[in-house]
N, CA, C and O atoms as CSV, one atom per row, in Angstrom:
chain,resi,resn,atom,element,x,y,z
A,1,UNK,N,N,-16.162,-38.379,25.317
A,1,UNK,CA,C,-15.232,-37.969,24.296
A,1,UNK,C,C,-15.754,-36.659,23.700
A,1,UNK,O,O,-16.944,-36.638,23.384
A,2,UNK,N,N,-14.988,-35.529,23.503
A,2,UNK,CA,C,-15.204,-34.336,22.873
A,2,UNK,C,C,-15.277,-34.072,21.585
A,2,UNK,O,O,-15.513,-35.066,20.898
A,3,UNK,N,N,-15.164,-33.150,21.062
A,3,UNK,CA,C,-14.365,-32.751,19.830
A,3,UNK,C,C,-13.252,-32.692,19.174
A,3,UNK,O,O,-12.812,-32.884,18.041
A,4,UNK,N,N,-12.762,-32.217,20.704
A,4,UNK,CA,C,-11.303,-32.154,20.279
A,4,UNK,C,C,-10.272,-33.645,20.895
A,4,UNK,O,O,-9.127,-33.612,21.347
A,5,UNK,N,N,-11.035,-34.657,20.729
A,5,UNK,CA,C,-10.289,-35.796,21.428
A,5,UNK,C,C,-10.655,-36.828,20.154
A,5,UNK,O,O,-11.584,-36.691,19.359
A,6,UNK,N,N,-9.587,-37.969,20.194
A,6,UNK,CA,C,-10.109,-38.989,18.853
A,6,UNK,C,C,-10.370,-39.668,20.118
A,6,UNK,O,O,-10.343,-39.312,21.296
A,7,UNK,N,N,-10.685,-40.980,19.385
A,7,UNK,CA,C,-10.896,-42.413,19.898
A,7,UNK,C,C,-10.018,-43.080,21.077
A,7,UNK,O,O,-10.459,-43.952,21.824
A,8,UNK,N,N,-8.578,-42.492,21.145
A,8,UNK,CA,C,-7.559,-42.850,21.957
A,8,UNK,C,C,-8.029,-41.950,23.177
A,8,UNK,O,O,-7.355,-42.139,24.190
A,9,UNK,N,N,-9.012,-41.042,23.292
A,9,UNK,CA,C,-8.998,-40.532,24.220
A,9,UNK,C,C,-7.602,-38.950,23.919
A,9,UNK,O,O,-7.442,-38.195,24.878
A,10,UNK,N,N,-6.992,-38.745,22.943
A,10,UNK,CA,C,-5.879,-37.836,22.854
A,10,UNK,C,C,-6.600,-36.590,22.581
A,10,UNK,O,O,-7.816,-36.630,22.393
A,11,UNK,N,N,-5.842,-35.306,22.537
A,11,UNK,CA,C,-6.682,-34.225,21.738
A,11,UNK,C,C,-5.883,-34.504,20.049
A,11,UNK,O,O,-4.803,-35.027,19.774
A,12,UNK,N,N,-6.954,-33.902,19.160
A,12,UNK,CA,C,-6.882,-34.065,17.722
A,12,UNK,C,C,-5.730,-33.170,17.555
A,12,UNK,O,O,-5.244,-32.613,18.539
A,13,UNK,N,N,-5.169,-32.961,16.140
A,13,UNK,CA,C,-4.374,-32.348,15.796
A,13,UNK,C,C,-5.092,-31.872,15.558
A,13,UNK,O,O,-6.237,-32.325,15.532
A,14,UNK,N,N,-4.489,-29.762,15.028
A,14,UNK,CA,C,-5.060,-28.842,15.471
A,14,UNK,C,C,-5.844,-29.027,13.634
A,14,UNK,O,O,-7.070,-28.922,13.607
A,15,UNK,N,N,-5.168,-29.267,12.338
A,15,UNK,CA,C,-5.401,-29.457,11.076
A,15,UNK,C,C,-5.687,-30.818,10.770
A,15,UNK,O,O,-5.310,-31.081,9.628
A,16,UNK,N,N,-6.263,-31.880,11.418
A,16,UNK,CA,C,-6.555,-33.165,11.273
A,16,UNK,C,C,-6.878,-33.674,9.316
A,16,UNK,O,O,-7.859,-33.397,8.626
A,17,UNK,N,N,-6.323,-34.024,9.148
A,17,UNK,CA,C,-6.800,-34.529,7.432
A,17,UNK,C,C,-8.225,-34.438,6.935
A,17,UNK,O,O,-8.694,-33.831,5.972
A,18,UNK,N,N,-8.993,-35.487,8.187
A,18,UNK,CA,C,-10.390,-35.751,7.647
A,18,UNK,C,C,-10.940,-34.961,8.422
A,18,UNK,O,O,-12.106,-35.334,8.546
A,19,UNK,N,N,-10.672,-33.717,9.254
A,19,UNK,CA,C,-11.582,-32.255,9.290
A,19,UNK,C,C,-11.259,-31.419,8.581
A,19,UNK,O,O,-10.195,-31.269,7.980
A,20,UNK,N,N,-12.618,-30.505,8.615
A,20,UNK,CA,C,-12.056,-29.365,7.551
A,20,UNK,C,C,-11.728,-28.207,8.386
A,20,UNK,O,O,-12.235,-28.248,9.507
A,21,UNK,N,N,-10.994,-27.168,8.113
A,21,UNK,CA,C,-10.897,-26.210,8.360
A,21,UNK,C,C,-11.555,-25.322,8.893
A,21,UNK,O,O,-11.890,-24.564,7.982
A,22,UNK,N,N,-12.122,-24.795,10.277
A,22,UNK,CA,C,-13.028,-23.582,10.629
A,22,UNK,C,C,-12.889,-22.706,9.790
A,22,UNK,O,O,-11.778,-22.591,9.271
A,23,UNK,N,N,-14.018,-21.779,9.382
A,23,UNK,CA,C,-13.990,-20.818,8.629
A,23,UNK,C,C,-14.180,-19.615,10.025
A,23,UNK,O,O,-14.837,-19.529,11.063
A,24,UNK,N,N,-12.934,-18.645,9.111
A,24,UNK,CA,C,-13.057,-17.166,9.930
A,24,UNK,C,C,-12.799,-16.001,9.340
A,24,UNK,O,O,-12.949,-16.014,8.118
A,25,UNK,N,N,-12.453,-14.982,9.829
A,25,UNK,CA,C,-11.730,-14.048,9.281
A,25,UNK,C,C,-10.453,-13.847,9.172
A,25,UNK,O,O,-9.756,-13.470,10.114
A,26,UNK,N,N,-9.943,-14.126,7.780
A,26,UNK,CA,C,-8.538,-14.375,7.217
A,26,UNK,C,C,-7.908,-13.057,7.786
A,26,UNK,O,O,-8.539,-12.002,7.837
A,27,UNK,N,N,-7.230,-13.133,8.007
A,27,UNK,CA,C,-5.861,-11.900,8.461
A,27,UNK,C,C,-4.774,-11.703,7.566
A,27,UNK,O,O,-4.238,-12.685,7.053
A,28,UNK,N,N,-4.364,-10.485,7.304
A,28,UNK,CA,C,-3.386,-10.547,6.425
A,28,UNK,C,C,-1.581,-10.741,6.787
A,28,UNK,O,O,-1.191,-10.530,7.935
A,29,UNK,N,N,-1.021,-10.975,6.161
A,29,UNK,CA,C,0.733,-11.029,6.508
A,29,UNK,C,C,0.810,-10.376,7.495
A,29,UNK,O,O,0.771,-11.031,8.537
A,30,UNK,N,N,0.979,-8.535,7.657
A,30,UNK,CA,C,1.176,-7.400,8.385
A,30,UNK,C,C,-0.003,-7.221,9.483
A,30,UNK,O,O,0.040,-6.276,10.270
A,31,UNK,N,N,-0.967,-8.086,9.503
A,31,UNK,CA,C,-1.441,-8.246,11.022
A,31,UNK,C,C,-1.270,-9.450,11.958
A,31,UNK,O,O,-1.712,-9.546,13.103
A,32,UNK,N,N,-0.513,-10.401,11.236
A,32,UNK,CA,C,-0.360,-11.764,12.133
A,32,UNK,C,C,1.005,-11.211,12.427
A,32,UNK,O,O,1.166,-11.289,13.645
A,33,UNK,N,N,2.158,-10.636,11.790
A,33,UNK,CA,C,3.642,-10.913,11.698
A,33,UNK,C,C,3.540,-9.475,12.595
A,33,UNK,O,O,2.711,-8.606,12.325
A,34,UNK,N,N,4.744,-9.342,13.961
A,34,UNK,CA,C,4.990,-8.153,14.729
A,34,UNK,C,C,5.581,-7.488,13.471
A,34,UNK,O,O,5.784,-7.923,12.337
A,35,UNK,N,N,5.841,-5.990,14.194
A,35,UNK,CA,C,6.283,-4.807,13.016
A,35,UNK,C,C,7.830,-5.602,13.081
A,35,UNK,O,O,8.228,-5.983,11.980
A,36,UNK,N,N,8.543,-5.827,14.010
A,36,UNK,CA,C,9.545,-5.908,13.746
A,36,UNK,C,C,10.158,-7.393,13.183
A,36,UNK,O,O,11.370,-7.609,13.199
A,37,UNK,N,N,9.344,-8.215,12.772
A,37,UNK,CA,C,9.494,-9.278,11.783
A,37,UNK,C,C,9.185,-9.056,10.036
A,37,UNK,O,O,8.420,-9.747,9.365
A,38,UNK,N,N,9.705,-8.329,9.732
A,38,UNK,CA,C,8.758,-7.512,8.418
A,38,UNK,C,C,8.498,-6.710,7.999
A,38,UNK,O,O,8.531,-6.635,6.770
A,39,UNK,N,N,8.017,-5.466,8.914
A,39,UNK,CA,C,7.191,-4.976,9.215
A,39,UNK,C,C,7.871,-3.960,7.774
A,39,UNK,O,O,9.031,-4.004,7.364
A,40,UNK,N,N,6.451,-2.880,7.093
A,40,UNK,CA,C,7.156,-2.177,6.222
A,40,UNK,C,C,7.581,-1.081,6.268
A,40,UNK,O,O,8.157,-0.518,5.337
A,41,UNK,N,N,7.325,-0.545,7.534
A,41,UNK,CA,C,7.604,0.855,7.947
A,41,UNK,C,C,9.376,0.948,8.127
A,41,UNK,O,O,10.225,0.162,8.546
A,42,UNK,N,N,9.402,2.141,7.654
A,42,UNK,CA,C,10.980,2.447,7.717
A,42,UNK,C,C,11.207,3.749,8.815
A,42,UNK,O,O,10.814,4.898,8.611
A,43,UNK,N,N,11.956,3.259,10.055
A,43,UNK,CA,C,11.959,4.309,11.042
A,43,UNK,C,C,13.420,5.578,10.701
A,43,UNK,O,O,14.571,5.226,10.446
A,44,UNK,N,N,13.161,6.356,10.750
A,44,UNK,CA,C,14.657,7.685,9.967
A,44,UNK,C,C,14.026,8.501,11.701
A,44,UNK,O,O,13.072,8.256,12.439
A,45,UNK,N,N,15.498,9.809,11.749
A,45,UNK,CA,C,15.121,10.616,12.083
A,45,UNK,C,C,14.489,11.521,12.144
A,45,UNK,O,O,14.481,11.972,10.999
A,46,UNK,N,N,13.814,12.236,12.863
A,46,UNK,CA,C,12.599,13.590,12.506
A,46,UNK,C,C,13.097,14.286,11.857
A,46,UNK,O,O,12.268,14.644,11.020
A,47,UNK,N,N,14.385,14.937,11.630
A,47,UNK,CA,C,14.626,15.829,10.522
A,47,UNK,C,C,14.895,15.127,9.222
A,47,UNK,O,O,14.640,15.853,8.260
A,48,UNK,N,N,15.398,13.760,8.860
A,48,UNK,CA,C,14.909,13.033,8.011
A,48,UNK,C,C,13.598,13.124,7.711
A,48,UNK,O,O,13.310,13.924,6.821
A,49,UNK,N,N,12.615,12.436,8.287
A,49,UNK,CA,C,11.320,12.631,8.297
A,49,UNK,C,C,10.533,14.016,7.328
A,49,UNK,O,O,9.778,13.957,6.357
A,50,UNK,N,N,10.991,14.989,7.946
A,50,UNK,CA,C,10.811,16.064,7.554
A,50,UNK,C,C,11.179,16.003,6.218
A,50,UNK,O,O,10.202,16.280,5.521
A,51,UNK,N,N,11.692,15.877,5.878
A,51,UNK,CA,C,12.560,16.110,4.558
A,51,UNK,C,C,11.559,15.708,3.258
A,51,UNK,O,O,11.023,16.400,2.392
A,52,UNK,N,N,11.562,14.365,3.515
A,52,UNK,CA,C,11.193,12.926,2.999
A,52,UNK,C,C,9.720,13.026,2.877
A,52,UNK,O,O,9.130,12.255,2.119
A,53,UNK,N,N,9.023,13.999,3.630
A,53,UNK,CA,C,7.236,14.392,3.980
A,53,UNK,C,C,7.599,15.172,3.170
A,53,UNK,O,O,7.529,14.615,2.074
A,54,UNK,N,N,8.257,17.009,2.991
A,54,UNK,CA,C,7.980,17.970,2.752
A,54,UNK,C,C,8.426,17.680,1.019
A,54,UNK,O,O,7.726,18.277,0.201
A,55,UNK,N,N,9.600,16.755,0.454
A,55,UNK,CA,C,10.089,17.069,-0.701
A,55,UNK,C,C,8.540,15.874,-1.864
A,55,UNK,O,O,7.830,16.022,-2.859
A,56,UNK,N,N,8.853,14.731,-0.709
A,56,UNK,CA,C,7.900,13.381,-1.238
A,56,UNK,C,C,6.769,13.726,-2.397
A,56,UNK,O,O,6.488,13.464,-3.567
A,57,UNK,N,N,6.130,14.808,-0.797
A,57,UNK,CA,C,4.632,15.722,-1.711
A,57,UNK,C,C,4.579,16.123,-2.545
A,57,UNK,O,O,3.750,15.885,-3.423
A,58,UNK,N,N,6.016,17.365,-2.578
A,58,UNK,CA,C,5.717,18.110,-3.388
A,58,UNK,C,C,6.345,17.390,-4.966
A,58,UNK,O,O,5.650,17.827,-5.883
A,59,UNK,N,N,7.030,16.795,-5.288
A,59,UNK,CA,C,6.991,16.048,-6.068
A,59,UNK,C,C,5.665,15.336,-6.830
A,59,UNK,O,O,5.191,15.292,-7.965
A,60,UNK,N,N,5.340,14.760,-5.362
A,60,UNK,CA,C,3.764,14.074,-6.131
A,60,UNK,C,C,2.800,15.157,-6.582
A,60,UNK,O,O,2.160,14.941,-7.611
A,61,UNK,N,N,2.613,16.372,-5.883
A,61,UNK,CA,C,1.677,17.092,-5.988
A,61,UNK,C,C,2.276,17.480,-7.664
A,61,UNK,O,O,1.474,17.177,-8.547
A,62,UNK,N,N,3.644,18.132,-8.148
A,62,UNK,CA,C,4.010,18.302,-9.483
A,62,UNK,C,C,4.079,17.376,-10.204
A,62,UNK,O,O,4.131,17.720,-11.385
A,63,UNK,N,N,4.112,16.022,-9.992
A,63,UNK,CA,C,3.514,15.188,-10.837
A,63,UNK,C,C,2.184,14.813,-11.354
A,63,UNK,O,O,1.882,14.356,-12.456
A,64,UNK,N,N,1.441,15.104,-10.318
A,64,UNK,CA,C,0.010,14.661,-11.024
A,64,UNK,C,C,-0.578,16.129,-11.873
A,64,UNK,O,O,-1.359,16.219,-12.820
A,65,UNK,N,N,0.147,17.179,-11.103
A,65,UNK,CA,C,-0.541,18.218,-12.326
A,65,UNK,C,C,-0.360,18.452,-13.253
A,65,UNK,O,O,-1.095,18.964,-14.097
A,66,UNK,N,N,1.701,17.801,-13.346
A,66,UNK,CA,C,2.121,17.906,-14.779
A,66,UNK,C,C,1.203,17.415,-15.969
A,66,UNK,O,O,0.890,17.908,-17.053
A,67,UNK,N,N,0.761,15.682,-15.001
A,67,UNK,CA,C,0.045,14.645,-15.971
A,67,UNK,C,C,-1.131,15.122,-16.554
A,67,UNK,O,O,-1.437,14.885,-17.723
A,68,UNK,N,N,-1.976,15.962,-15.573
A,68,UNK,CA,C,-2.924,16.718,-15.997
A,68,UNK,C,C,-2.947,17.222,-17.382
A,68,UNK,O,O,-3.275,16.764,-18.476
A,69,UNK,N,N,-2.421,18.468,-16.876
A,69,UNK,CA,C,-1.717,19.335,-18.086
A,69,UNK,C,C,-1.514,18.593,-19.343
A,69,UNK,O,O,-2.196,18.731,-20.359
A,70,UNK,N,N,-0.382,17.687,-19.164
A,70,UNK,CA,C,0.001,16.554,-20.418
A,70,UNK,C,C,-1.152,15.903,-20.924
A,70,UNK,O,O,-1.246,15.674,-22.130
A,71,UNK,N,N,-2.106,15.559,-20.058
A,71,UNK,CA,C,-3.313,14.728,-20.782
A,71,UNK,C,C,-4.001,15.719,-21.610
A,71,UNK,O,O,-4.387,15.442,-22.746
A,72,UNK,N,N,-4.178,16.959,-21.028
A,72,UNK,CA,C,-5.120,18.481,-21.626
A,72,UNK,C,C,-4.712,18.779,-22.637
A,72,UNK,O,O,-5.501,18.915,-23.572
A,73,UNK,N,N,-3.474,18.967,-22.797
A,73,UNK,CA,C,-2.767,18.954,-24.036
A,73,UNK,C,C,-3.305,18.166,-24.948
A,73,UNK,O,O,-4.107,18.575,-25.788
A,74,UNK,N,N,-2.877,16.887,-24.849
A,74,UNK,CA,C,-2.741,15.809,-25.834
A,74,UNK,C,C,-4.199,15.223,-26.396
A,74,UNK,O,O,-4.414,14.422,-27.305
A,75,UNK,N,N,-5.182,15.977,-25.446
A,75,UNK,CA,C,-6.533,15.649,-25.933
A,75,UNK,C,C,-7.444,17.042,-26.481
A,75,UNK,O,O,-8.604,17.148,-26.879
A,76,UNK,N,N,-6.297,18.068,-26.291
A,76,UNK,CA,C,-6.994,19.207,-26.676
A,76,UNK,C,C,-8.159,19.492,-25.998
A,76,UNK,O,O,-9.244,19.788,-26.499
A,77,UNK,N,N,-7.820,19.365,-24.591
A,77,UNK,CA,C,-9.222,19.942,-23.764
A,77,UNK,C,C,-10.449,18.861,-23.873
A,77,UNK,O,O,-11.618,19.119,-23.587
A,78,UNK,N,N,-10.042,17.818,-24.261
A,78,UNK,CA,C,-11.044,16.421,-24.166
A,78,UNK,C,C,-12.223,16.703,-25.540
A,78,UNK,O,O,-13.162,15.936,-25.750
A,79,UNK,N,N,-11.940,17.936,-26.371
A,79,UNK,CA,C,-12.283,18.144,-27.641
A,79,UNK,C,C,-11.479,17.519,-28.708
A,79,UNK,O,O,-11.695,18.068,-29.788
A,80,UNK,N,N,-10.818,16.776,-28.755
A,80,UNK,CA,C,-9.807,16.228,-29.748
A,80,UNK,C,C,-10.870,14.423,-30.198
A,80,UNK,O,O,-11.309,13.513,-29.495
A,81,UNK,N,N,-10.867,14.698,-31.666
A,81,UNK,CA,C,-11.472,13.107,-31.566
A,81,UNK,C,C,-10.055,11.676,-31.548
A,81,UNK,O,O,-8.825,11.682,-31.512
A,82,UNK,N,N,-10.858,10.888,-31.586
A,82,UNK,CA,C,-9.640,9.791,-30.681
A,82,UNK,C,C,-8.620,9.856,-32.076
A,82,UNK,O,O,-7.441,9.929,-31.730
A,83,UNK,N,N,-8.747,9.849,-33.075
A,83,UNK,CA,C,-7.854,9.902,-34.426
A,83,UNK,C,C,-6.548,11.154,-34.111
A,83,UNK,O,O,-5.332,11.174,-34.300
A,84,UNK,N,N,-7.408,11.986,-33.621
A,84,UNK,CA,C,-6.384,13.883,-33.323
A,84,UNK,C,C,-5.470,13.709,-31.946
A,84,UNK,O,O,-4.531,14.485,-31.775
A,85,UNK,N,N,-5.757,12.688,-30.976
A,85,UNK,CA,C,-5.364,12.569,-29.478
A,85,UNK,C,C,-3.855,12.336,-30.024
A,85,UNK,O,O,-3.519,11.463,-30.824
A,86,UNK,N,N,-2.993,13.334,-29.400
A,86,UNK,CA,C,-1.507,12.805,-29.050
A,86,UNK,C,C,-1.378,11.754,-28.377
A,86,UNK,O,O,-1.361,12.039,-27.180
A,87,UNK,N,N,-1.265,10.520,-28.589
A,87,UNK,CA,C,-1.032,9.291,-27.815
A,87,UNK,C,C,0.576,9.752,-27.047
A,87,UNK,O,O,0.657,9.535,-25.838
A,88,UNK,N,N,1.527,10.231,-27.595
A,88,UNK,CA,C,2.771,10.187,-26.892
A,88,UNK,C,C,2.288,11.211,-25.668
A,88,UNK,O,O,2.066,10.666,-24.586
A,89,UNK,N,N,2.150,12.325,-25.738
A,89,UNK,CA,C,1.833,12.788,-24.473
A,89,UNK,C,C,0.678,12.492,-23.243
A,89,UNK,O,O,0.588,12.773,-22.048
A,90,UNK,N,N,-0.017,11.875,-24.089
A,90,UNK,CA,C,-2.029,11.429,-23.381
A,90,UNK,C,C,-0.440,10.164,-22.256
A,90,UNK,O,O,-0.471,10.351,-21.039
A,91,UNK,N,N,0.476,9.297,-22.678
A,91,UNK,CA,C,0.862,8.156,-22.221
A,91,UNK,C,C,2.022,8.833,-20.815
A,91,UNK,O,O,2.409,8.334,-19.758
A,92,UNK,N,N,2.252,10.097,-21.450
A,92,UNK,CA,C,3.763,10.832,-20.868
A,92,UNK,C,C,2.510,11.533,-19.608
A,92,UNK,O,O,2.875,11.774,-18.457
A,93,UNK,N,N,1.403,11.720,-19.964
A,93,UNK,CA,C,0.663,12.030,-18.724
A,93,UNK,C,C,0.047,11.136,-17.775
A,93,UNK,O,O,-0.322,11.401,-16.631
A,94,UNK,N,N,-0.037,9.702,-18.593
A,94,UNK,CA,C,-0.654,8.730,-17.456
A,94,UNK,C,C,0.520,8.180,-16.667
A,94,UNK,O,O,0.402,7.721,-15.531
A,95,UNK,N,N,1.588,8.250,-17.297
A,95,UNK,CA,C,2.849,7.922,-16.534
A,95,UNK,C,C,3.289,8.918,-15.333
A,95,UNK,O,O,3.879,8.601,-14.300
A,96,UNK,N,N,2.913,10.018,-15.677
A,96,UNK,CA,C,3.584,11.094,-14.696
A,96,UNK,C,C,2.393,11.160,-13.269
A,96,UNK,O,O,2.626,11.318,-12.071
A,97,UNK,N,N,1.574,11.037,-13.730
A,97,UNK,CA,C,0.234,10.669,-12.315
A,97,UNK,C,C,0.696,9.492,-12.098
A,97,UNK,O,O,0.622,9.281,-10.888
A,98,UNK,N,N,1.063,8.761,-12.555
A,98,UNK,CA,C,1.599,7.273,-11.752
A,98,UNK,C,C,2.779,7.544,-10.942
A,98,UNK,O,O,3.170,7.212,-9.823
A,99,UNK,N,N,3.101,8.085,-11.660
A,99,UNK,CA,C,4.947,8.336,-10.401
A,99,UNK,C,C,4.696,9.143,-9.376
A,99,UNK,O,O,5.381,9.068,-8.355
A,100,UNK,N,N,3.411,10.264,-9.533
A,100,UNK,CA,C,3.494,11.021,-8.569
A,100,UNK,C,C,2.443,10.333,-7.705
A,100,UNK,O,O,2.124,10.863,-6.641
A,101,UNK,N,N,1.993,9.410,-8.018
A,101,UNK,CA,C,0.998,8.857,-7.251
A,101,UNK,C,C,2.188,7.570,-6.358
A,101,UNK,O,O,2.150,7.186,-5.189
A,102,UNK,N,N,2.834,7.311,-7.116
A,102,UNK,CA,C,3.790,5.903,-6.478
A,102,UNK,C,C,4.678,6.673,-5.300
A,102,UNK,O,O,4.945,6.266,-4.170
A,103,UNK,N,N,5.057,7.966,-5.968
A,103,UNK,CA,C,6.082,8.597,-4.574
A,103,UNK,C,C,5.147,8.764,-3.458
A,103,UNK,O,O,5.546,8.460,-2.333
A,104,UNK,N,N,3.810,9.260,-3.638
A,104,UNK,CA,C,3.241,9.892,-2.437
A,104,UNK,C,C,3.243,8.057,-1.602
A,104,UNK,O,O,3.301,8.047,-0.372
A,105,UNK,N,N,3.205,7.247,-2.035
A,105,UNK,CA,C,2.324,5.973,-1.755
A,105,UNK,C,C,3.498,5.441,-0.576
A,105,UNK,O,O,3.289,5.069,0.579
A,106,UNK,N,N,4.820,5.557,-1.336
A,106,UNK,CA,C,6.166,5.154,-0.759
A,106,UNK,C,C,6.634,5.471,0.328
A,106,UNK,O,O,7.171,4.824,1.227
A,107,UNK,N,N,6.214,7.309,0.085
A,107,UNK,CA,C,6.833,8.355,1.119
A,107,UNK,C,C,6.009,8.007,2.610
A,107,UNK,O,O,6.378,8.278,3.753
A,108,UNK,N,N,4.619,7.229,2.098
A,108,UNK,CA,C,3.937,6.890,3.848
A,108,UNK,C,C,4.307,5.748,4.417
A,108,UNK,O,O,3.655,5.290,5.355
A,109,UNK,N,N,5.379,5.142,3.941
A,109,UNK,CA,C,5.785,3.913,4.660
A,109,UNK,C,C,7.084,4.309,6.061
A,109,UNK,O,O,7.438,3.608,7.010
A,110,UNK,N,N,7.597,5.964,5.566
A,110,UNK,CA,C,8.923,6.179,6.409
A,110,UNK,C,C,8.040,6.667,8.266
A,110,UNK,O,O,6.839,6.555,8.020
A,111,UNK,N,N,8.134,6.955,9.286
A,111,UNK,CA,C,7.821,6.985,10.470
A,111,UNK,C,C,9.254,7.594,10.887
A,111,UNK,O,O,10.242,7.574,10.153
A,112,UNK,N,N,9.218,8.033,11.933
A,112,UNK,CA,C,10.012,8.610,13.386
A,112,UNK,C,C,9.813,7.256,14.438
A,112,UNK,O,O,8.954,6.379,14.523
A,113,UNK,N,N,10.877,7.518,15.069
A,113,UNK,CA,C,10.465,6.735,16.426
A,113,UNK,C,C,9.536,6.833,17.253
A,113,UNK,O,O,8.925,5.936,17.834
A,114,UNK,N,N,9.421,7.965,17.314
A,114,UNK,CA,C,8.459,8.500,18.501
A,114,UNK,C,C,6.637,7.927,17.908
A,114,UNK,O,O,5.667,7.598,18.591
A,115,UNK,N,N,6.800,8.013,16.456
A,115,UNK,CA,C,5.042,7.542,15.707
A,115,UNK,C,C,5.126,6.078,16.123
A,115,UNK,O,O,6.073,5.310,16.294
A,116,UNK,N,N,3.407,5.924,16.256
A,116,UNK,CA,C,3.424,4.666,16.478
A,116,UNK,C,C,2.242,4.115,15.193
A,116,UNK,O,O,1.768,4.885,14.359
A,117,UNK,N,N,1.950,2.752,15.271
A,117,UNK,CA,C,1.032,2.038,13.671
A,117,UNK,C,C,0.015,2.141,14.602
A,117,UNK,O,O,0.050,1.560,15.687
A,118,UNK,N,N,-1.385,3.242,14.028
A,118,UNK,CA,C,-2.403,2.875,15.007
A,118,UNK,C,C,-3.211,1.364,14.725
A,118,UNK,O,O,-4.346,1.252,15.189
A,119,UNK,N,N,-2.824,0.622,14.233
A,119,UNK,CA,C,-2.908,-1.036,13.736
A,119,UNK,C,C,-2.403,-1.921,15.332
A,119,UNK,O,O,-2.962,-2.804,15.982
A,120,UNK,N,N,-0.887,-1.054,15.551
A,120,UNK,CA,C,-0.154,-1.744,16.443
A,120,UNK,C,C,-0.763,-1.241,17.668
A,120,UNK,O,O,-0.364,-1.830,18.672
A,121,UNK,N,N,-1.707,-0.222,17.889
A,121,UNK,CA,C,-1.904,0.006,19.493
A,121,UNK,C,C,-0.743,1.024,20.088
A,121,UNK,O,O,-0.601,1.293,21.281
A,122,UNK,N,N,-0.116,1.421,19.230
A,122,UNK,CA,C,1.519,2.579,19.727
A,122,UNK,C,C,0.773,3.855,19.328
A,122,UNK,O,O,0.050,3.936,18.335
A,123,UNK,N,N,1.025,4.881,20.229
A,123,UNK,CA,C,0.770,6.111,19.919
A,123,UNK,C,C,1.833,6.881,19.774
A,123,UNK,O,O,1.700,8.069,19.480
């Protein structure tokens, strides 16, 4: 009799009650599930593509410097004591690095047909 056999001579179920679980390396959702069950990539055309890369950036890139700026301001060059700090703008700048940080984050989910997930083994 093996391991994988009970008393009847059968093989065990693969999650038996009174075994525990092998320990391994957990995998996440987006590496067990194919791209096309799920998957988060959004395929557009290359001149889509284009678009969606060239505008995405530059958005993010003017957002995080706006936030900059807005924080520099509102802290007076990080010379301002915390009593003097513009809270409305110090907040209008952590918000604006967030959006420009959320577009850039978004804009890498779109692909072409022709790209492949180097995850998936597609070139």
């Amino acid at each position: 009799m093996t391991d994988s056999e009970d008393a009847a001579g059968e093989p065990a179920p693969e999650h038996a009650p009174d075994r525990e679980p092998e320990e391994g390396p957990s995998l996440s959702k987006a590496e067990v599930e194919p791209e096309g069950a799920g998957g988060r990539d959004v395929v557009v055309p290359l001149a889509l593509y284009k678009r969606i890369t060239v505008f995405s950036t530059l958005f993010a890139v003017v957002a995080v410097l706006a936030g900059f700026i807005l924080l520099d301001s509102a802290t007076g060059r990080a010379s301002r004591d915390l009593g003097e700090v513009n809270v409305v703008l110090a907040v209008a700048g952590l918000l604006s690095i967030a959006a420009g940080a959320a577009v850039y984050a978004f804009s890498t989910r779109f692909r072409t047909a022709g790209m492949g997930n180097p995850k998936d083994g597609e070139s």
